[in-house]
C-alpha positions in Angstrom: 103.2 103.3 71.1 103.4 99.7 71.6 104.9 96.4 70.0 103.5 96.0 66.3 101.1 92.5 66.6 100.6 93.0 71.0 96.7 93.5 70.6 96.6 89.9 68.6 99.4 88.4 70.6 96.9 89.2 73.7 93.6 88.2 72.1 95.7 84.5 71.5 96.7 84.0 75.3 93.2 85.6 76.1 91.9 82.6 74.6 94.1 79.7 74.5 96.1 80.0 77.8 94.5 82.6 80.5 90.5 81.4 79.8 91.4 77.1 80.0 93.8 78.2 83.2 91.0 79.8 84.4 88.3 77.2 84.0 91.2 74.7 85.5 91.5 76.8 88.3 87.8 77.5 89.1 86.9 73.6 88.6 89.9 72.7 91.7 88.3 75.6 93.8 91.3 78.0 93.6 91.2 81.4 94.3 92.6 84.5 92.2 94.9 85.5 95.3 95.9 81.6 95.9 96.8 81.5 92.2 99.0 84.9 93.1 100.7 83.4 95.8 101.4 80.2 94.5 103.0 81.9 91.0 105.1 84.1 93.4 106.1 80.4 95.3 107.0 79.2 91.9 109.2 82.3 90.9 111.5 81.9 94.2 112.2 78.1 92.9 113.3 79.8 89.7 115.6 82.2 91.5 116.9 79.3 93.5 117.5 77.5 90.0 118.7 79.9 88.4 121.6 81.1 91.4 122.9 77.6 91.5 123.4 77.8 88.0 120.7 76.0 86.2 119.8 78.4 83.8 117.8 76.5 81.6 115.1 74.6 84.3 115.4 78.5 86.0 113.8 80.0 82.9 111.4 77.1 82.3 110.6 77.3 85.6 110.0 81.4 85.5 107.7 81.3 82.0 105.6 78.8 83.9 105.3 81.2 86.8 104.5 84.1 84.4 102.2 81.5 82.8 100.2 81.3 86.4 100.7 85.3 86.8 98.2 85.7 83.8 95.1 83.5 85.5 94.7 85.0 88.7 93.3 88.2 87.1 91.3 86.0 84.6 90.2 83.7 87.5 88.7 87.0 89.1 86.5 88.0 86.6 85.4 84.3 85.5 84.1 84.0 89.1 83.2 87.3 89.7 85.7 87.9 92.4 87.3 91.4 91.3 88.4 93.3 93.9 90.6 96.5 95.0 92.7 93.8 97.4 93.1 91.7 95.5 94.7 93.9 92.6 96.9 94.9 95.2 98.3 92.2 96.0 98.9 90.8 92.3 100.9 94.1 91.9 102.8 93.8 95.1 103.7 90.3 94.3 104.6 90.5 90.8 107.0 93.1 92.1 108.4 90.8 94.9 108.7 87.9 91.9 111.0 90.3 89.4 112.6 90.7 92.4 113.5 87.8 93.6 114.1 86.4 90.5 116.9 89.0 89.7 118.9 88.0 93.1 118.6 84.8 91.9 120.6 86.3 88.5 122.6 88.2 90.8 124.0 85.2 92.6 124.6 83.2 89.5 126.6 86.2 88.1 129.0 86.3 91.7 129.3 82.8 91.8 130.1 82.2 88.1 134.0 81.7 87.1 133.9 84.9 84.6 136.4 87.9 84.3 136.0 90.5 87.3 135.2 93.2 84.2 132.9 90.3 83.1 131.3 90.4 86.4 131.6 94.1 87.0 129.4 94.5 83.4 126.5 91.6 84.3 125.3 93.5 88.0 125.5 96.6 86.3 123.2 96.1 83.7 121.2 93.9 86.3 120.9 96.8 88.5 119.5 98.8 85.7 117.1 96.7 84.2 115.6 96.2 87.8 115.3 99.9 88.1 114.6 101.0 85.5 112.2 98.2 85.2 110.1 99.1 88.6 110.5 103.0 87.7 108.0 101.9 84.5 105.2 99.8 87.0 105.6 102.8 89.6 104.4 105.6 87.2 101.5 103.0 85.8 100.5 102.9 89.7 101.1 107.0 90.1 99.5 107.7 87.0 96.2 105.4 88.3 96.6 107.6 91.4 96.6 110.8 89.4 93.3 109.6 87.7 95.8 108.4 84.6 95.2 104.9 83.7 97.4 103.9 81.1 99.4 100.4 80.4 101.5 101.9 77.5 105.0 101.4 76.7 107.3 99.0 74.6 108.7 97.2 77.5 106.2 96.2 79.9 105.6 93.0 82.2 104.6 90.5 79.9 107.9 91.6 77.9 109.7 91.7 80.4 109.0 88.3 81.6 109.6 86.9 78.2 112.7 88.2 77.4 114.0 86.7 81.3 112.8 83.6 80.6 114.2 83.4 76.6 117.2 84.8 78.3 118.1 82.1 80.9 117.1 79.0 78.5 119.3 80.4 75.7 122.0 81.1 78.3 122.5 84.8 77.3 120.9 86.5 80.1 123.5 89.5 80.7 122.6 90.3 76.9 118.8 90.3 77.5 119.4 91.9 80.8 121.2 94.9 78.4 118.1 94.7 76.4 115.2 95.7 79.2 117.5 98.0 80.3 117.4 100.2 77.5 113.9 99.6 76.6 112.7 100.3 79.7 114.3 103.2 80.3 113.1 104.6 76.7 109.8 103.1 78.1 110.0 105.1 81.4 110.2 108.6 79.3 106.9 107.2 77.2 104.9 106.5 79.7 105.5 109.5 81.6 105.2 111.6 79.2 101.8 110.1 78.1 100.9 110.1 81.3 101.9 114.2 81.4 99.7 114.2 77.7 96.7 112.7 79.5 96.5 114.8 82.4 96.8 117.6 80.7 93.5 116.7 79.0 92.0 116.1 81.6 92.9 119.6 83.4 
């Protein structure tokens, strides 16, 4: 099960935003792994941003980042460049960028003049969007270790990284946060179970 119009959503940024990035990229001599580090880069300026309060350049800041987080795997098969490393690392980094873009939230939320219940609310449902949120990349990489390959789910990265970024320029994050929480939870129990579905299948 995924998002009703996600297949022609992904053919449009296929087209109009990963491809030119790539070509960009290939004409300047970048690399797929350079474009990796340098979104990652990008993402801790956000955090920054965004923990000393400015919401709205944080979250234009982060959709560029996520922007850049789409080329790197495009970059790599333009130039024929694929590899198992390299795959790697764009997982491990787009982990560490998630990351350190929800401290960023985190400060914001302990520095910011709101009611301790206020407060106690926001890093809760921080905390469980970020959990819940690396529980549903964990059992993509567990099920690809299994011999599963699936990318299934309502709320997965690119959603995720929407709905932060709409979050911070609107100035509502807490209520986004909410959001990926309880998606990705109901996502967690989707993909595991079709993850469950598949092996069975395949046993």
């Amino acid at each position: 099960m995924a998002l009703p119009g996600r297949e022609q959503i992904r053919s449009a940024v296929l087209r109009y935003i990963e491809l030119p990035g790539a070509k960009f990229f290939r004409a300047i001599k970048f690399t797929p792994n350079g474009i990796t580090i340098l979104g990652f880069l990008i993402t801790v300026v956000s955090a920054y941003l965004v923990g000393a309060g400015w919401l709205l350049a944080g979250g234009i800041v982060f959709l560029f980042a996520g922007g850049l987080d789409l080329m790197d795997g495009a970059l790599a098969r333009l130039t024929g460049s694929v590899s198992p490393f390299g795959a790697m690392l764009d997982s491990v980094f787009d982990r560490l960028s998630e990351a350190a873009l929800f401290v960023g939230i985190a400060i914001f939320a302990l520095r910011d003049d709101m009611s301790e219940d206020h407060q106690i609310f926001f890093i809760t449902v921080l905390l469980l969007a970020l959990i819940f949120s690396q529980v549903v990349s964990y059992l993509r990489a567990r099920g690809e270790g299994l011999g599963v390959f699936t990318k299934g789910g309502i709320m997965t990265r690119p959603e995720r990284v929407a709905l932060l970024g709409v979050g911070l320029i609107v100035g509502q994050i807490e209520w986004f946060l909410l959001v990926i929480a309880l998606v990705s939870c109901f996502t967690l129990f989707q993909r595991m179970f079709t993850i469950r579905d598949l092996l069975d299948k395949s046993g």
